[in-house]
N, C-alpha and C positions, 0 to 999 in steps of 0.2 A: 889613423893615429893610434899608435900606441898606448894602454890605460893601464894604470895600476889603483888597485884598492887601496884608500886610506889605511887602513887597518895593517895590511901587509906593506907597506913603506919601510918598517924596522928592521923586515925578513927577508926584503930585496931592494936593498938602496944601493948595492953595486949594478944592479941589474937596472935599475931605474936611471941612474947616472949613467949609464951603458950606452941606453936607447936614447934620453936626451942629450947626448953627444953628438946623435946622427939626426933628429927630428925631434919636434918638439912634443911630450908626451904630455896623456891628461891623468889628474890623479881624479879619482870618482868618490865620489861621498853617498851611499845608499843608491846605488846604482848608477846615479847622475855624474858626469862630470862637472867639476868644479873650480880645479886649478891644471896651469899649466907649468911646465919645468921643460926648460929648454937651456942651451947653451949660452954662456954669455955672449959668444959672439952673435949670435941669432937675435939675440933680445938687440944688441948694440945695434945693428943692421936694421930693426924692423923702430926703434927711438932714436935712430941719431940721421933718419933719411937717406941712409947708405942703401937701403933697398931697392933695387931697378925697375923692382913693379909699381907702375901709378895707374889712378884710375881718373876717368875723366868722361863729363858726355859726348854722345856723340856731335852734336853740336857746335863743342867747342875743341874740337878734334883739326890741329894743322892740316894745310889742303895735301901735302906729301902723305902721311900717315894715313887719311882716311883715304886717298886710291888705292894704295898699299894694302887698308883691310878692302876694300870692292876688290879688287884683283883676286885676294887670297880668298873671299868667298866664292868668287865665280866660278875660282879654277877648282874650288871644293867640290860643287855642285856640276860641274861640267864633268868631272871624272867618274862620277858615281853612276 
């Protein structure tokens, strides 16, 4: 992920609007990140459950999906 210094935000905000365009960047406060700035549509996607990633245990994983992952690990480990 892309970072920018609090401090230089004034001196590269086209540059910062640039990169949150394509990924979501961190701004850093004394080294550390702090915030993030990303697109609105990213944000929309990631608050309004337009996102196609979920997570879930294994457990409670439908019986099609979890052969699906055994398959994709076997054939992982069988190639290597």
């Amino acid at each position: 992920m892309k970072q920018f210094a609090a401090g230089d935000l004034t001196r590269n905000t086209g540059d910062l609007f640039e990169a949150a365009a394509v990924a979501p960047v961190a701004i850093t406060k004394h080294r550390k990140p702090r915030f993030v700035v990303m697109s609105m549509e990213r944000f929309e996607a990631l608050t309004t459950g337009r996102d196609t990633q979920i997570a879930m245990d294994v457990t409670d994983m439908p019986d099609d999906l979890g052969k699906l992952l055994d398959k994709g690990i076997e054939e992982h480990f069988r190639d290597r």
